[in-house]
N, C-alpha and C positions, 0 to 999 in steps of 0.2 A: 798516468795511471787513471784509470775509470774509478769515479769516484759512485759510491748507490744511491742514487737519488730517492730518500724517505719517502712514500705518501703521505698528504695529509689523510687526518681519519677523521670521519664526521660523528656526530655522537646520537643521541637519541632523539635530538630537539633540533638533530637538522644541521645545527654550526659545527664548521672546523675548528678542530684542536691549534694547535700548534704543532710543527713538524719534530718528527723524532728526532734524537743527537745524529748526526751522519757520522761518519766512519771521520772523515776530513775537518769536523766541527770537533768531533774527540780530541783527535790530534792537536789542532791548536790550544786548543783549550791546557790538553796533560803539555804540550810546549810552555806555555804562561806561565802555567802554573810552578813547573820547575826554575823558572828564571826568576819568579819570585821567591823561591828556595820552599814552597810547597805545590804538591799537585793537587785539586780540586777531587777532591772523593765525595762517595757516595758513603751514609753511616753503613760501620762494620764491625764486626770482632776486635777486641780490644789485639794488640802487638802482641805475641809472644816474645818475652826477649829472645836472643840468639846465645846459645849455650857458650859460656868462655871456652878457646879452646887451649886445654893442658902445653906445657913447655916442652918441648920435642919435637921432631921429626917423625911424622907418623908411616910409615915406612909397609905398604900397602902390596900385595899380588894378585892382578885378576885372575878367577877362577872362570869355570863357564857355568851358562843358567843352568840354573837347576844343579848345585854341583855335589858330586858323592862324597862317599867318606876319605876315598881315593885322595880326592883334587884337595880336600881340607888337610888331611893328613902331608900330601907336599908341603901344604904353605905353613901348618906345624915344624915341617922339619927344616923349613928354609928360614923357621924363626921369628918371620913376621909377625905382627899383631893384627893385621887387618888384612879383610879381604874388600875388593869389588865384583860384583854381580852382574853383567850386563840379561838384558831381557830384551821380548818387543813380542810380535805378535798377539796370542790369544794368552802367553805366559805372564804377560804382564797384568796379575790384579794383587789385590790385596792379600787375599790368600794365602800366593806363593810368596808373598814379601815376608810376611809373620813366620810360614814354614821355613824361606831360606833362613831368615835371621835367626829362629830359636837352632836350627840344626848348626849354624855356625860356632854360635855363643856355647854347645854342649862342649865341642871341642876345642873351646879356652881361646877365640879370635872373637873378633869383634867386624860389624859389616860399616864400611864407613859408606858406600855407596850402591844404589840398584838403581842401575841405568834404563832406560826402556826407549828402543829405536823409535819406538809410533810415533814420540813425540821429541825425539832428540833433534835430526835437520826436517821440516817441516817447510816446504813448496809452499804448501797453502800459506803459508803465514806468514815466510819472506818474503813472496811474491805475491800475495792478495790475491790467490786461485779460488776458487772455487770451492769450500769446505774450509774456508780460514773460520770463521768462528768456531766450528765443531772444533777445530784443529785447537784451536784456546782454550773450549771447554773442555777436551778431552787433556789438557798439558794440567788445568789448574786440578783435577779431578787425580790425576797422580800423581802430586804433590798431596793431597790428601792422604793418598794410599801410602804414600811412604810416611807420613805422619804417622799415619794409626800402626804402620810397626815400627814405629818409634826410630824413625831413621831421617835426620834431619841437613842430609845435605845431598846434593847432582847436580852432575855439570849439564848442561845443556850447548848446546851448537845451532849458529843460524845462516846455515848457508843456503841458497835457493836452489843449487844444484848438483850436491854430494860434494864428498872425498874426490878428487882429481886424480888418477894414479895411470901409469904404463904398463906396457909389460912387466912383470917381474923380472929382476936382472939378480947379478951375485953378489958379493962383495966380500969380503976376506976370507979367501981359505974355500973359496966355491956354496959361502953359504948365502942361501933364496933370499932375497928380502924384497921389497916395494921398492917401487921407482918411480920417477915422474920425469918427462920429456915432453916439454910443450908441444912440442907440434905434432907427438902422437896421444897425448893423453885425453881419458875419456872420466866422466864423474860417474862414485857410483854410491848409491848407498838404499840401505835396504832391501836386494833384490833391484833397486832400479837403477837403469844406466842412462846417463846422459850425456852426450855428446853431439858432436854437428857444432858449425859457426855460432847458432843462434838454438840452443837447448828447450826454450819455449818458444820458440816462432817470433822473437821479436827482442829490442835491444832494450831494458830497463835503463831507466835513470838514476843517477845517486839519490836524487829527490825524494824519489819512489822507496827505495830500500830505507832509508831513514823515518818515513811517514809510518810503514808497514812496520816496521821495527817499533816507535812509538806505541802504535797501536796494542801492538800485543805485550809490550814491559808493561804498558802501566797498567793493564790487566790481570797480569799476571803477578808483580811485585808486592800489589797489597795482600791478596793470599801467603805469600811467602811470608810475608809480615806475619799473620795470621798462627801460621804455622810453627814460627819461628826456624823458616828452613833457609838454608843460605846457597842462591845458586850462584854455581862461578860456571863463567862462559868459557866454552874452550876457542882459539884463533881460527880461524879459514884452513882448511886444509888443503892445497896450498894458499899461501896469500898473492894468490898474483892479480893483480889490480882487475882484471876482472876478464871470466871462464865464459865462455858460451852466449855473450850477451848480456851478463848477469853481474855489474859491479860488487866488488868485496871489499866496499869502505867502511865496513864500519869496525868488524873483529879483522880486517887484515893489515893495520899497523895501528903504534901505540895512541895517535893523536885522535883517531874513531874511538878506540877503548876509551881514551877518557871524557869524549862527548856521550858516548852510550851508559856512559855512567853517570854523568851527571843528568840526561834525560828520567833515567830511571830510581834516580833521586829517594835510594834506598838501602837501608845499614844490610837488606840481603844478597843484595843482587854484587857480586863479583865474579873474582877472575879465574879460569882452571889454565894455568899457562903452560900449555905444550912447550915445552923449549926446541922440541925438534921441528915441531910447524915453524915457530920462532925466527929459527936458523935459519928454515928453508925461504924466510922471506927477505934476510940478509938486511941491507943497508937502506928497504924499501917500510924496515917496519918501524923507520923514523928512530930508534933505540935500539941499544944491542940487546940479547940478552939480557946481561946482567946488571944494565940498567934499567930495565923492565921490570926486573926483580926487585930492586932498590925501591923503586916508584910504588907500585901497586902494594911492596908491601908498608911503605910511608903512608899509603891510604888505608891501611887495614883492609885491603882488600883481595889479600893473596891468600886464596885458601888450598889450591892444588896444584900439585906438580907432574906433569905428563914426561920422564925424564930417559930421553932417546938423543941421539945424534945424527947425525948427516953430512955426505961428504961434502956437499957444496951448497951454495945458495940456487935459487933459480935462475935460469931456465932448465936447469936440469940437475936431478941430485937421486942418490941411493940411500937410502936406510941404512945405516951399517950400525955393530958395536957402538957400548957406552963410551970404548975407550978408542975410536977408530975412524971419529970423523973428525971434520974442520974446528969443533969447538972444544976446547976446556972446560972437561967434565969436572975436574976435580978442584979445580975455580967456583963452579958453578957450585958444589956444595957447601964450597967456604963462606959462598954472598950468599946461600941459604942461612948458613948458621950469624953473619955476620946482623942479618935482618931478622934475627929470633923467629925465624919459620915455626908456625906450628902445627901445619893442615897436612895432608894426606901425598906421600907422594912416592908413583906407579914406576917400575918399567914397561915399556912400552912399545908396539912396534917390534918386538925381539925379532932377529932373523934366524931361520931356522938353523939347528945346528946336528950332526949326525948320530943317531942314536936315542931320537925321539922328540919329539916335540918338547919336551918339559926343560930339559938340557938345557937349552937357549935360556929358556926362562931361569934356571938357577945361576947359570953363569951370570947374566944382570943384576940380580936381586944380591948375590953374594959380593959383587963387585960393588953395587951402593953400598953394601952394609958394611962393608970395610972402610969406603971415605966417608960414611957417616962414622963410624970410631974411632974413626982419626980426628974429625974435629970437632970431636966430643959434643955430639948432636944425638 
């Protein structure tokens, strides 16, 4: 990785300063510092603490940005308490945060999260492109904005080259869903697609991804401090050891997650664990699911749940049904309840089903809500 070499700067009297921190001098530095179990900060805003969170299963339905009275009134009658947001472009400011959240709260739900693509997979900053610190300051900046409407938790994701997906194929009953096929699949996310052998023109190193990754936790975690915001990362979408050039060691099995946690050396920074990324990464992600579960939440650091299925592991698999693929869903809620879960958690990925979009999504949501009353979560 090209590292930026600082200028020195001369002053008024003619002598050099000392050279600025370099990107590379950072890194070692937040490395030390975590190994001696603190990071070397700059003075700041005193902690916010991180809000306890209530006994339950908080049992969640994304809506779409900007969502009507329509999309509230579904998630009223499917029961939920909570909604998620997603955003991104020119939608994402503070503004619209304040507006989604009081429109929600009118109608008796509560907003657990507002996502925002600008800064969710981020090129620049897994990959040290070109616009990586704008890409920093624009991520800690809404972290702020969700602060000020009083909204204190998002997942973020750091992949350097999207979502990985296929064609769409079917699965039960002829219904549409995602798919992924190695040797056809392309990344895509935000409007952009990436594909080809080598997705940036050139092959990364583990090295690299882990420096780059430094760089921007320990950036960004003391704000969260700040804030008292808790972000939990979501896994690689797929996790296959590595798309385009572009290793996926750090969120694509369980032994990265718990180095990127220990780098980042902070009571906000955890986990949002798709179980269906999970699945899809099989017996590569070092722990099964539900030891995963077990673990992250031993570290208090399980706060969401992304909760889909899949018919197989990689090299190739389909989205289907909660009730429909390779894993035990209904296991899966028991080692929620057995580890006192108490964070937010979605269906996800729903595949489409006949007679409208929404359908899919209640069949899911009514399907949890049932093994959550069975084990009395």
């Amino acid at each position: 990785m090209k590292t930026r070499k600082e200028p020195q700067e001369q002053n008024a009297q003619g002598e050099f300063s000392a050279p600025r921190l370099t990107r590379r001098h950072f890194v070692q530095l937040a490395l030390a510092g975590s190994m001696a179990g603190a990071m070397p900060r700059t003075a700041r805003a005193a902690k916010r603490p991180l809000e306890p969170l209530p006994p339950g299963i908080k049992l969640s339905l994304q809506v779409p940005t900007d969502p009507s009275d329509e999309d509230l009134q579904f998630a009223q009658q499917l029961g939920v308490a909570y909604v998620n947001i997603p955003s991104g472009g020119d939608k994402s400011t503070v503004e619209n945060f304040i507006r989604w959240k009081q429109r929600v709260e009118a109608k008796g739900l509560k907003v657990w999260n507002i996502g925002n693509s600008n800064v969710h997979n981020m090129p620049e900053v897994t990959l040290n492109l070109p616009g990586c610190d704008q890409k920093v300051e624009e991520y800690k900046q809404y972290l702020r904005n969700l602060a000020k409407a009083g909204i204190f938790y998002t997942t973020y994701a750091h992949m350097g080259n999207g979502i990985w997906s296929s064609e769409r194929e079917t699965t039960r009953g002829g219904a549409p869903a995602r798919a992924f096929n190695l040797e056809t699949a392309r990344g895509y996310w935000a409007g952009k697609v990436f594909e080809g052998p080598l997705t940036h023109g050139r092959k990364y190193t583990k090295e690299e991804l882990w420096e780059n990754y430094t760089y921007f936790i320990k950036q960004v975690a003391p704000v969260a401090e700040e804030l008292g915001i808790r972000i939990g990362i979501h896994p690689d979408d797929p996790p296959v050891p590595e798309l385009g050039g572009v290793p996926r060691c750090i969120f694509g099995n369980f032994d990265g997650y718990v180095r990127a946690l220990e780098i980042a050396n902070s009571p906000n920074i955890g986990v949002c664990l798709c179980c269906g990324t999970w699945m899809e990464g099989g017996k590569g992600m070092g722990k099964d699911v539900f030891e995963a579960v077990r673990a992250f939440a031993k570290m208090g650091k399980l706060w969401k749940i992304h909760f889909r299925n899949v018919t197989a592991p990689i090299p190739y698999f389909v989205e289907t049904f909660v009730d429909n693929g390779y894993t035990d869903m209904w296991k899966r809620i028991r080692t929620l309840k057995e580890v006192d879960f108490r964070g937010n958690l979605i269906a996800d990925h729903v595949p489409g089903m006949v007679g409208g979009n929404r359908v899919g999504w209640a069949y899911s949501i009514g399907y949890i809500k049932a093994m959550i009353a069975a084990v009395g979560g």
